[in-house]
N, C-alpha and C positions, 0 to 999 in steps of 0.2 A: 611620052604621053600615055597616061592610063587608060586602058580601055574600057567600056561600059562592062564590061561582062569580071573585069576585076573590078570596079564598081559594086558592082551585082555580090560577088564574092565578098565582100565586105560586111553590104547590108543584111548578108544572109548570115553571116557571125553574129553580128551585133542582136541579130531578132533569134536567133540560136540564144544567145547567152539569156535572153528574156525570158524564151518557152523556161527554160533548164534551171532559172531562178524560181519560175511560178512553180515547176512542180517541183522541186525540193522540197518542199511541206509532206506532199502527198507520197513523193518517193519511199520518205523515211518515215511515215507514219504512224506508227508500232513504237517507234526511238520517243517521236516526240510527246508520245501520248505518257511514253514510262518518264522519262525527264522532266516532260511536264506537267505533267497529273493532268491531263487533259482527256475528254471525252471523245468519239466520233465526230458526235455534233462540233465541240470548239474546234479539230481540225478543218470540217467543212467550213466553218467561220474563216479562220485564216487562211484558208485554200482562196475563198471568194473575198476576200478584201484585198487583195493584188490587183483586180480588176475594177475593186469599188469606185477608184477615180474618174475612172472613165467616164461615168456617169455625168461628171461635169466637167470634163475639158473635154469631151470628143469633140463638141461642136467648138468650142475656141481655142484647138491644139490648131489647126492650121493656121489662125490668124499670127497666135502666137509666133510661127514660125515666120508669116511673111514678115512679122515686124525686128526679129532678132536674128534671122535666117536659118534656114534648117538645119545645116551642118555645125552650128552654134547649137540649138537647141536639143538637136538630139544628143550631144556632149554632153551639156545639162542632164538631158534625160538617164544618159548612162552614169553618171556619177550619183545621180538618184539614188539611183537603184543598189551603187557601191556604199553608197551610205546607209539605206535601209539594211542593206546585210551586215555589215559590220555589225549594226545596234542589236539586229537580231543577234547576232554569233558571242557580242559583248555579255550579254545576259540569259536569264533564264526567267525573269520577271516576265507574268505574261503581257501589262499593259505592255511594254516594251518590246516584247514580242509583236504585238499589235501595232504599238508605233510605224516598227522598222517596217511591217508588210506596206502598210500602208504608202510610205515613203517610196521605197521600190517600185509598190506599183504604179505611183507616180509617174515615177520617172522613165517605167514599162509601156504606161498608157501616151505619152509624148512622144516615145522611139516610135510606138507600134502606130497611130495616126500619123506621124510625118514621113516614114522610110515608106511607104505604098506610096507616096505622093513622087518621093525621090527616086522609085523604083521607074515611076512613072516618066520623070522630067529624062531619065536618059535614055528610055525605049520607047519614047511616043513613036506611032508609025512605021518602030523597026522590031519584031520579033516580040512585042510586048506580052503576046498572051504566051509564048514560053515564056517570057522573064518572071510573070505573077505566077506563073506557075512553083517554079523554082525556088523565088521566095517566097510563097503560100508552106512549101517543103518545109523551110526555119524553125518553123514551130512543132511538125513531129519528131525531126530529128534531135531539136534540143531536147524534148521530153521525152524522148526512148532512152538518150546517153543519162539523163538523170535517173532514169529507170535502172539503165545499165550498171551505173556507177556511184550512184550515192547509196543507194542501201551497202553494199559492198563495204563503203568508204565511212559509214557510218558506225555499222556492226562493229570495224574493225577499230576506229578511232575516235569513235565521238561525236555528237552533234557540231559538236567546235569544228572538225575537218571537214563535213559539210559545209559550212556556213566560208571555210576556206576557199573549198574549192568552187562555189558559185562566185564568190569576189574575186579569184584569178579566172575566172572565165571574162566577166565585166572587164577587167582591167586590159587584157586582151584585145578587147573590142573596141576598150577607149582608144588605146592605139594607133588600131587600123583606123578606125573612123576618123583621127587626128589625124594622122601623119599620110595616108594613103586616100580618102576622099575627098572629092572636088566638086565643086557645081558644072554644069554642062555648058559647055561655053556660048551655044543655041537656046536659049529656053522655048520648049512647046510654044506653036503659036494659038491661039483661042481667041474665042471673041471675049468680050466684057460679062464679068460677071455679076447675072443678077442675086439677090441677097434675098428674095421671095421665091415662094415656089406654091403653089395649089396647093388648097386643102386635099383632093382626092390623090396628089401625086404623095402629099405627107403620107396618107391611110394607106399608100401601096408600098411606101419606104417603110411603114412603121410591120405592116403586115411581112414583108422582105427580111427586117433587123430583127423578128419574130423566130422567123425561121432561122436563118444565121444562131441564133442564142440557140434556140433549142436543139438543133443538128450538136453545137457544139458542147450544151450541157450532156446530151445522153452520151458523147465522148469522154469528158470530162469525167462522165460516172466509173467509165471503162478504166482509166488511167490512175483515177485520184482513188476509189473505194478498190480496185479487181484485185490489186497486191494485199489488201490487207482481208480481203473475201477470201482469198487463199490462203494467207497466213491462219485463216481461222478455219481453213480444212485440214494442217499441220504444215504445209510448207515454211520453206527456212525463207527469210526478208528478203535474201539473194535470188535464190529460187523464183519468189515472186515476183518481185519488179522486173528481173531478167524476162522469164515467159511473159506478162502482158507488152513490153516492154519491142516486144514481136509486133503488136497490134500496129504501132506506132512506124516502127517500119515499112511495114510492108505499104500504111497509108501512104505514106512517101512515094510509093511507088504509083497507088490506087488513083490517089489525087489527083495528076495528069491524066491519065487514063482516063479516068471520067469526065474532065474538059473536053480531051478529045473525041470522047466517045457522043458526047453532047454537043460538038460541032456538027461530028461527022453523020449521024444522024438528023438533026434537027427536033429531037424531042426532047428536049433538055428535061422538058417538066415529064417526062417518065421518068428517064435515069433519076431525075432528084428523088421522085415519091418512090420508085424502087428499090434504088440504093436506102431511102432511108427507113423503109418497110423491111429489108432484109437487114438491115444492120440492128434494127430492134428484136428481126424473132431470132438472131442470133445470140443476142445480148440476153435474153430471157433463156434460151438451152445453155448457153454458159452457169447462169447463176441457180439453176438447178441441177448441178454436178454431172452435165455434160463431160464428156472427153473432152480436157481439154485444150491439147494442144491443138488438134484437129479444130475445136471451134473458134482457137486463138489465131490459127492462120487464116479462115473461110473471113472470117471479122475483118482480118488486117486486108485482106483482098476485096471486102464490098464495102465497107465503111470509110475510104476515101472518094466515092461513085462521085456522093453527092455535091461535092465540095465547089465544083465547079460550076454547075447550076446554080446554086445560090447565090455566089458573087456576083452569077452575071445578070441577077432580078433586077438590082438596080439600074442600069446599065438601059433598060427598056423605057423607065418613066422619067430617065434626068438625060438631058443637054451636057455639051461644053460649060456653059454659062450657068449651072444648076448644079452641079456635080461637087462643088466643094460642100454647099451647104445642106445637100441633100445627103452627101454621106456622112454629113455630120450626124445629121437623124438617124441614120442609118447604124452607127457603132453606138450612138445614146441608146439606142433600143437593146444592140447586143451586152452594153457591158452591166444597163441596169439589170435584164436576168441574167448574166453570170459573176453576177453580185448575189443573187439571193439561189441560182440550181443548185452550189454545192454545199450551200449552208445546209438545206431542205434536204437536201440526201443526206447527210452529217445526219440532221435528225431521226430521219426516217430509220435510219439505221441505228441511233438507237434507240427507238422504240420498240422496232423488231427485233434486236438482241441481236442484232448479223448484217455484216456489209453487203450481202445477196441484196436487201432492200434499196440499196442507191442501186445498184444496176438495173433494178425492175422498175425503178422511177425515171431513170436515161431513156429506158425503151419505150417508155408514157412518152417523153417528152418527143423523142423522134415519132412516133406516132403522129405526133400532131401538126410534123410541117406537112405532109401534103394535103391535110384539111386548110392550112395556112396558105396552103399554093392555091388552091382553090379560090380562096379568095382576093389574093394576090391578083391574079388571073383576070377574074371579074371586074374590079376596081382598076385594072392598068388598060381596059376594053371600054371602058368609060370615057367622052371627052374628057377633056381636061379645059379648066377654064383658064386662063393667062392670068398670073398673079403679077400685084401689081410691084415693083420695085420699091422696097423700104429708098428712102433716103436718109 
């Protein structure tokens, strides 16, 4: 009998192999820009249409799943995403470039909404806030190893050994998820779930899915633009992905830390607005040729603070009976701005002639969750009026 915690090891492969497919674009950035005559801007395009889908299945990825079941679906999902990469790896045509993100992230945005659901059904009431912690981890460590490992593997071999090595990570995952995952043989008990929810509880989801996006765009600036901001101070593509690539790490580490520092405390809403006020004026002494190993580690140790406050906003205005369709709102709000953060960095950088410019527009964007807590705050202090159940 498998235990929850190889379980847990499983799902944190399968959403590893996810992070490590999204930034393969941004890893090799420099490769794919010479390959494919493409700009700043169209890399921030295909950085952000991995997560375009999301937009419209966040809210009907779970039904999806109750209807076909989850360990089905997210199979689906990974063969997605096996599929997107090949089409991407088969050519060098950009619509088809385009095609294939889009595909993947398909089938990225159906792993990534059903496996927190599944994370959930085997640790309800046992350990669960490690377990989300653990796998909240999935996603830095997959994007440091592609930091680590595809500039490297790209330099050396080609965009084609990229596009390899994100499909045997996938295929990997198919695997375990096949052969090694199980449903719980208990499922969580809950009451009935309602399908309505308050306008004022929406404005506190959408203000919440606000923050989320933007905490994760001004990261995103870090990971997807800071290798190629370097590249264009003379660093070698190894060089660069390797050092930011630290940031990522260490968040690994940050990220728990800050849940627990936001238990053990009870001020979550500091640690959020402080972590993400210092991970901004760090992000801004980076991109003005700071020391930068020195501001590469401070970063990697405060810019996971916040991470854990924020998940747990919603958690305050929804119920048992609330919770599927309210976080449905809830990633509809994050994937539509990180659909449009890294395009808008893409840009901005180049109008400014330098990838410095997405890092100072991350530090804009964390700026403005704790103005967003604020109002978070207010609206969640608000009755709430009982919505009525759709039928």
């Amino acid at each position: 009998m498998r235990s929850r915690w190889t379980i847990l090891a499983v799902l944190f492969v399968a959403r590893t192999a996810m992070a490590f497919q999204f930034q393969s674009v941004a890893a090799v950035a420099p490769l794919v820009s010479a390959g494919l005559g493409a700009s700043l801007a169209d890399i921030g395009i295909l950085i952000g249409l991995y997560l375009a889908p999301g937009v419209a299945l966040a809210l009907p990825g779970a039904t999806i799943g109750r209807r076909y079941g989850d360990k089905a679906t997210a199979l689906a999902g990974l063969l997605m995403m096996l599929a997107g990469e090949m089409l991407m790896t088969a050519s060098t045509s950009w619509s088809l470039q385009i095609g294939g993100r889009l595909i993947g992230g398909t089938g990225g945005v159906l792993l990534n909404v059903l496996m927190t659901k599944m994370v959930a059904d085997w640790f309800a009431g046992r350990e669960i806030a490690t377990a989300m912690a653990i796998y909240i981890n999935s996603w830095p460590a997959g994007i440091a190893i592609a930091l680590m490992l595809l500039p490297a593997i790209g330099t050396t071999f080609g965009l084609t050994a990229v596009g390899i090595a994100v499909s045997a990570l996938v295929v990997v995952s198919i695997g375990l998820l096949a052969f090694i995952y199980r449903t719980p043989e208990m499922p969580p008990a809950g009451g009935v779930e309602r399908s309505g929810i308050s306008a004022g509880t929406t404005y506190a989801l959408i203000a919440a899915g606000l923050i989320w996006c933007l905490y994760n765009v001004g990261f995103a600036m870090v990971f997807s633009f800071g290798p190629s901001m370097l590249v264009e101070r003379g660093w070698s593509n190894s060089a660069a992905g390797s050092t930011i690539s630290v940031v990522i790490w260490l968040a690994a580490l940050s990220v728990p830390l800050g849940g627990l520092l936001a238990d053990r405390t009870k001020h979550s809403g500091t640690v959020l607005a402080a972590g993400c006020a210092g991970f901004a004026f760090l992000m801004l002494l980076l991109s003005r040729s700071g020391p930068v190993l020195a501001l590469i580690i401070a970063m990697g140790i405060v810019c996971g603070l916040p991470a854990g406050a924020i998940m747990s906003l919603p958690t305050r205005v929804l119920d048992q009976r609330t919770r599927s369709v309210g976080m449905g709102v809830f990633y509809t709000v994050y994937y539509a701005g990180m659909l449009a953060g890294p395009a808008i960095g893409g840009k901005l950088a180049v109008w400014a002639g330098t990838a410095t410019a997405a890092l100072d527009f991350g530090a804009a964007a964390l700026l403005l969750c704790p103005l967003l807590l604020w109002s978070f705050q207010r609206i969640s202090r608000l009755p709430q009026p009982m919505a009525v159940p759709s039928r």
